[in-house]
C-alpha positions as CSV (number, residue, x, y, z in Angstrom):
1,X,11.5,-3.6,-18.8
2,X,11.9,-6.4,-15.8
3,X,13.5,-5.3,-12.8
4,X,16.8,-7.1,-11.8
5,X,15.8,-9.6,-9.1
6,X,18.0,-10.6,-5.9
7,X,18.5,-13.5,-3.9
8,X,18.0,-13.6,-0.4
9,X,18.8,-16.2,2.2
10,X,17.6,-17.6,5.7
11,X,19.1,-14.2,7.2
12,X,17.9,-12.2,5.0
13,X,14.4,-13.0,5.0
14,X,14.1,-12.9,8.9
15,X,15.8,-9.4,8.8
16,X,12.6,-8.4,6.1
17,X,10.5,-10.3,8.4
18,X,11.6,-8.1,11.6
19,X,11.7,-4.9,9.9
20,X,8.4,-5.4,8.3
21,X,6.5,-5.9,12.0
22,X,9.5,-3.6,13.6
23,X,10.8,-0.6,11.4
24,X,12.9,1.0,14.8
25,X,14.7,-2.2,15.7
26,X,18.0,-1.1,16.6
27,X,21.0,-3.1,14.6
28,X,22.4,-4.4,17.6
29,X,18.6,-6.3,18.6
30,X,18.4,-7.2,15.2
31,X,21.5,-9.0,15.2
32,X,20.5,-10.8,18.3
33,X,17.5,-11.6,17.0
34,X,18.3,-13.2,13.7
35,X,21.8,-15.2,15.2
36,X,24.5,-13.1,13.6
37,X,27.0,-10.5,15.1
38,X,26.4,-6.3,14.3
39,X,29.0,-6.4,11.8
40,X,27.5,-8.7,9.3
41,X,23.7,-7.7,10.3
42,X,24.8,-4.3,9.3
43,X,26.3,-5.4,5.9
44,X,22.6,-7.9,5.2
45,X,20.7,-4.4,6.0
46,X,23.0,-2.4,3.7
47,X,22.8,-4.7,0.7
48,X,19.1,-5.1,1.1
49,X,18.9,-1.3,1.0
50,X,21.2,-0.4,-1.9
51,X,19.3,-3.6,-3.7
52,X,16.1,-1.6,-3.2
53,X,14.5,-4.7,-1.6
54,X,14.5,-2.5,1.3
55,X,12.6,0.5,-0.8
56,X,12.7,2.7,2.7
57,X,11.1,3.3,6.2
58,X,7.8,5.0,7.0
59,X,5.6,5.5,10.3
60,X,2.0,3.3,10.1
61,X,-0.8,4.9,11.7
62,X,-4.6,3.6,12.3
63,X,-6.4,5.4,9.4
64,X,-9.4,4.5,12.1
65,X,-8.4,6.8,14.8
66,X,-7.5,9.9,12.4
67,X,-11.0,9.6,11.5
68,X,-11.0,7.6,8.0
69,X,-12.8,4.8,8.6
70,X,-14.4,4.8,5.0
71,X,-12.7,2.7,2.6
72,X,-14.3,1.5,-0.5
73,X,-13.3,0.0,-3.6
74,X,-13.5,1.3,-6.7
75,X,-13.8,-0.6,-10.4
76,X,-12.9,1.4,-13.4
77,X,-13.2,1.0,-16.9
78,X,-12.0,3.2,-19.2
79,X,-13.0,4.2,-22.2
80,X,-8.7,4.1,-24.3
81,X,-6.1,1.2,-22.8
82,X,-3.7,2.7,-25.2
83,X,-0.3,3.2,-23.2
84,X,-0.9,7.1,-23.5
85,X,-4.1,6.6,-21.7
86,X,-3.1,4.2,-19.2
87,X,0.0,6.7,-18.5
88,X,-2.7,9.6,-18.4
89,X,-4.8,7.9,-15.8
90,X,-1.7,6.7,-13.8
91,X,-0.8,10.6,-13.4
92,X,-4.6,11.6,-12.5
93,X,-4.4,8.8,-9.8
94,X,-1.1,9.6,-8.3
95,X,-2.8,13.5,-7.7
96,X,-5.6,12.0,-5.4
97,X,-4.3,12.1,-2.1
98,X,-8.1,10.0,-0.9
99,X,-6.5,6.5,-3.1
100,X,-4.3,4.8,-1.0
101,X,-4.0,1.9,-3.8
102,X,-4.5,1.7,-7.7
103,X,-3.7,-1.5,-9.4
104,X,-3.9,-2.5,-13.6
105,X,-6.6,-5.2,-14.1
106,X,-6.8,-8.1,-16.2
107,X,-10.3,-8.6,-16.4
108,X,-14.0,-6.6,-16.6
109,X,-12.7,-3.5,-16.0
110,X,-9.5,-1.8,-16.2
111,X,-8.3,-0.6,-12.6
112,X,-8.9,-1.4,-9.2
113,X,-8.5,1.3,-6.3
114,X,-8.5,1.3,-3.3
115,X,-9.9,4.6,-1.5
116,X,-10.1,5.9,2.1
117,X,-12.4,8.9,3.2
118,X,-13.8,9.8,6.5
119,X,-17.4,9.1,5.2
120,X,-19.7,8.3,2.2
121,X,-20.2,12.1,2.0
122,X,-16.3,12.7,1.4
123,X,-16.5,9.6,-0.5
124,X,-19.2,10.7,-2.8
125,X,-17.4,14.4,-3.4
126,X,-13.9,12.2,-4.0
127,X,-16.0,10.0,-6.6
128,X,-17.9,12.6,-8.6
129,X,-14.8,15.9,-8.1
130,X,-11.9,13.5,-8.4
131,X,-12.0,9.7,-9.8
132,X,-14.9,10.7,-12.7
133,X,-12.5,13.6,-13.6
134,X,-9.3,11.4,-14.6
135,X,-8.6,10.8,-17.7
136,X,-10.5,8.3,-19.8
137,X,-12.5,7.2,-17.3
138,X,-15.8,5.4,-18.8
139,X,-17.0,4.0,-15.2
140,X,-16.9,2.5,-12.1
141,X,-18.5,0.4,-9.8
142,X,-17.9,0.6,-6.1
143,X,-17.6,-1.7,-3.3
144,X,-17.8,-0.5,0.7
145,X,-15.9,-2.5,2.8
146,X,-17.9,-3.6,6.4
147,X,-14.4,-4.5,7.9
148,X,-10.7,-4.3,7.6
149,X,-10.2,-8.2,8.5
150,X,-6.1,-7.9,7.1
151,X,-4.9,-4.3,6.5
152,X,-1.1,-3.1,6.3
153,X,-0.8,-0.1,8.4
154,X,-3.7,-1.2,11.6
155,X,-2.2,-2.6,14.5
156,X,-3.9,-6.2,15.2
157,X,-5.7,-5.2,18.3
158,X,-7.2,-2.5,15.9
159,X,-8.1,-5.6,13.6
160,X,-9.2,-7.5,16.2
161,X,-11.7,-5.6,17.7
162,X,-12.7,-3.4,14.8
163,X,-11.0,-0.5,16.2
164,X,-12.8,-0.2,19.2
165,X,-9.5,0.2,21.6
């Protein structure tokens, strides 16, 4: 089932682009910032709510400093791709707090995810309790990452210099 799709103009796209680097703008800077009065500023952010463009607000914070500096990725093949089975695995995932990201693969292996832990212990317990416990799964392959060089969610100085501030 596709999901209805919106236009967006000029404004529009600056208000995403704001909002995405500054979720606490007040309306009146935003307005300022994009060339438009608070009135219709107001109405842009509205629409691009109700849309769902806008899907919500949330706080980022530096996995890094919390102490979850372990990410790996994870390939997964499974051993059904019926839809019962994908929808099976889907729910397993969405139960493991540890992956940030899952995705549906078209390629080697089924699924791609994307986990966070504070260690390879925690990631070896997370692996073996958790992600070899969903449903259908056949195998996986895992990838650490060295560095973050692009991550939603680290500030840049945090990118920069490998979280080290």
């Amino acid at each position: 089932m596709a999901e209805k799709t919106y236009g967006v103009d000029g404004f529009d796209r600056k208000i995403l682009d704001i909002l995405a680097m500054e979720g606490r703008i007040s309306v009146t800077e935003l307005a300022r910032r994009i060339g438009l009065s608070k009135s219709p500023t107001q109405a842009r952010l509205k629409r691009l709510e109700e849309s769902r463009i806008i899907r919500g607000y949330r706080a980022l914070y530096d996995p890094i400093r919390l102490g979850r500096d372990h990410v790996a990725f994870v390939e997964v093949k499974l051993t059904d791709t019926r839809e019962a089975a994908l929808a099976a695995f889907n729910a397993g995932v969405l139960r493991v707090a540890e992956i940030e990201q899952c995705h549906l693969i078209a390629g080697a292996f089924d699924y791609l995810l994307k986990v966070r832990t504070a260690g390879m212990t925690g990631y070896r317990a997370v692996l073996a309790e958790k992600i070899s416990t969903l449903p259908h799964v056949a195998n996986t392959s895992t990838y650490v990452a060295m560095q973050a060089v692009k991550e939603e969610g680290l500030s840049q100085i945090s990118q920069i210099d490998g979280g080290m501030s």
